[in-house]
C-alpha positions as CSV (number, residue, x, y, z in Angstrom):
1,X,-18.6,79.7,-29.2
2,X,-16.4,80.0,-32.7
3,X,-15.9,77.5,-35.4
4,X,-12.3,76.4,-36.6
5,X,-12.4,76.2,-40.6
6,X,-10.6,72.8,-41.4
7,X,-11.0,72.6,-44.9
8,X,-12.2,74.5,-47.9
9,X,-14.1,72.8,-50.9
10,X,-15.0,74.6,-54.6
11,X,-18.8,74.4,-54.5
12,X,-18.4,73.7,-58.2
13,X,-17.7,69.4,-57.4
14,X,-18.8,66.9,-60.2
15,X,-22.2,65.9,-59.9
16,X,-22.8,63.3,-57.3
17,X,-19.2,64.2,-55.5
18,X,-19.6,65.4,-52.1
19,X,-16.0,65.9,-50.7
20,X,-17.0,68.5,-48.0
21,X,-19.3,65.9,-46.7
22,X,-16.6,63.1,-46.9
23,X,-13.9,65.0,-45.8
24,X,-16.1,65.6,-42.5
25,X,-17.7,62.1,-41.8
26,X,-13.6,60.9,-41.9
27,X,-13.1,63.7,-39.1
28,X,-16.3,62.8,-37.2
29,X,-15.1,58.6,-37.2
30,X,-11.7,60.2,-35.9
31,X,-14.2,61.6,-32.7
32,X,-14.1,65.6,-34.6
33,X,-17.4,67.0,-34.5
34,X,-16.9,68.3,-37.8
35,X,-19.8,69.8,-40.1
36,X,-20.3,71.6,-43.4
37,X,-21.5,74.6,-43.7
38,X,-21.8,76.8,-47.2
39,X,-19.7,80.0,-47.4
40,X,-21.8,81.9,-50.1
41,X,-19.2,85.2,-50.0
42,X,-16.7,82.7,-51.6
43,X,-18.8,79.8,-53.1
44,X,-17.1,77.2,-51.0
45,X,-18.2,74.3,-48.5
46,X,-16.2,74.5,-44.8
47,X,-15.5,72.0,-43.3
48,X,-16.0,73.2,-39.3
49,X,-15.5,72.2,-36.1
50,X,-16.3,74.4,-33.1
51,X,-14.5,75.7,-30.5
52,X,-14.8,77.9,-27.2
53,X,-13.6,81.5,-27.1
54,X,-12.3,81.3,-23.6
């Protein structure tokens, strides 16, 4: 099982801003499974959902 990247957030938010972790609890009340993970390689938060390789 893969992972679909939905969105991309800077790591460098203003303090007490989580937008990865918004962004993905508005896709999870849509019905999205949607969770963040942390790309260190880029120094970003992704927003994923996953999704079969079939």
């Amino acid at each position: 099982m893969g992972a679909k990247v939905l969105e991309r957030f800077p790591a460098g938010a203003p303090r007490g801003s989580w937008p990865a972790e918004e962004y993905a609890a508005r896709r999870r009340a849509e019905g999205q499974p949607a969770t963040v993970i942390m790309d260190l390689k880029s120094d970003a938060f992704l927003v994923v959902v996953p999704v079969d390789d079939d």
